[in-house]
N, C-alpha and C positions, 0 to 999 in steps of 0.2 A: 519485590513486586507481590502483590496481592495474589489469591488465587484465581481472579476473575482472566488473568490474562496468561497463560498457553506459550509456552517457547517451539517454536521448531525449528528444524535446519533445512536450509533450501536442497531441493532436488527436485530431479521430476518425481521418484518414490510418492515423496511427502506432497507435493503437489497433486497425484492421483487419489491418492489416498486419505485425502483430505475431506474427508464426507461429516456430512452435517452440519455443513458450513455454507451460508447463503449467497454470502458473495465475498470476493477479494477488495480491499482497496490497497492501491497501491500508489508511493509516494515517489516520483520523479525529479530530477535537478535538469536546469539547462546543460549540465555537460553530460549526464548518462548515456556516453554513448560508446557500446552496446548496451544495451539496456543487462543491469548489475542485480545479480542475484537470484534471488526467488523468483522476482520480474522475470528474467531471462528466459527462467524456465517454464514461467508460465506462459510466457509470449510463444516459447517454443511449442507447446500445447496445442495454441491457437494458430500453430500454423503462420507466425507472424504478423500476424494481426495490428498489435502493438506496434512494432518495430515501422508496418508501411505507415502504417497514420502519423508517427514522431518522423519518418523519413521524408513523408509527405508536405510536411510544415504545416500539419493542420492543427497539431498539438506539440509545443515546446517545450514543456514543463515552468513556463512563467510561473509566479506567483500569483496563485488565485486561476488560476485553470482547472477545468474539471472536465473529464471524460468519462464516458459509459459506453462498454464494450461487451456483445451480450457475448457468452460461449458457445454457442449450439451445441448445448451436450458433450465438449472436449475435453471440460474439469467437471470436476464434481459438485460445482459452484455453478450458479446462472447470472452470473453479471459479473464485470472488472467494473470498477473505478479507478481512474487516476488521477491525481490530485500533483497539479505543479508545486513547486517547491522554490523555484526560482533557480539564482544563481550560486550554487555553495558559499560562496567566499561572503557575503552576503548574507548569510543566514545567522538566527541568533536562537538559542534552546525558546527562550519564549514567541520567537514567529514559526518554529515550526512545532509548542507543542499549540497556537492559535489553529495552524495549519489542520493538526490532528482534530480541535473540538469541532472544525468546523468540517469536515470529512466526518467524524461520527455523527451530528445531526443530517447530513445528506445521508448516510448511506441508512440510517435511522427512520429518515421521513421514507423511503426508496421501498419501505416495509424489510429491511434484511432484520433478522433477527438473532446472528451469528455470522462473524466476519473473521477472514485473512487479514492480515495487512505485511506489504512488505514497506521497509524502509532502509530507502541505499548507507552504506558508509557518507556520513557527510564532516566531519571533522571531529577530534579527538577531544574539543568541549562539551561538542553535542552527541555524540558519540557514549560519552561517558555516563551520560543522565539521560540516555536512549528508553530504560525500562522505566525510570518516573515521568518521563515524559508523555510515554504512551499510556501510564495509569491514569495520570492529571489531566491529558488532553484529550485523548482519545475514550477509553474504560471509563469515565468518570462524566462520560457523555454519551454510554452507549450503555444500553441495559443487558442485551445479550451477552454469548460466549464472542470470546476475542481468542486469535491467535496469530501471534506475531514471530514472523521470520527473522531467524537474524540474518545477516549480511554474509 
């Protein structure tokens, strides 16, 4: 990967401590459930936030779903986005890096100008081409810092 895009490891640590960074977007599947990863932790942040609204059936993580979840101050971030992904089994590296260019121009047009991203374990094709995808799809459609959790 290029140097435009930031590795971290999920935690709450790396979640508080994540300053200078405008907002999260984060990428869900119809099965995440508990909400996997960085997500979780960050959900946990927010006091569950995430967790009622996916519990709720307001948000499923279809394909082509979009959320905005403000923080009130709980991360260092002021806004979540989350971005359906659909059904794993389902998924192909070129619809979820589509998925990622079209999450970088929302969270782009939204004015962030430095982003999180989490992206769950979704299979061991797309898994593998995880950092070019997020260069091609997402970094390569966003001008700011980026930094992406791994799983």
């Amino acid at each position: 990967m290029s140097g435009k895009v930031e590795r971290e490891a999920p935690g709450l640590e790396a979640i508080d401590e994540l300053f200078g960074v405008d907002a999260f977007c984060c990428f869900l599947t119809e099965e995440d459930r508990p909400l996997p990863g960085a997500l979780g932790f960050l959900d946990f942040r927010l006091c569950g936030a995430l967790s009622r609204v996916v519990k709720s059936g307001f948000f499923t993580g279809s394909p082509g779903e979009k959320l905005l979840v403000p923080t009130d101050g709980r991360v260092p971030a002021g806004k979540v986005f989350v971005v359906g992904l659909g059904q794993r089994r389902t998924m192909t590296p070129a619809g979820v890096e589509h998925a990622l260019a079209t999450a970088a121009t929302m969270v782009a047009r939204a004015g962030a100008e430095s982003v999180a991203l989490t992206l769950p374990t979704l299979s061991n094709s797309i898994d593998a081409v995880r950092g070019e995808l997020v260069e091609r799809g997402f970094a390569a459609n966003f001008a700011g810092r980026v930094v992406l959790f791994d799983p």
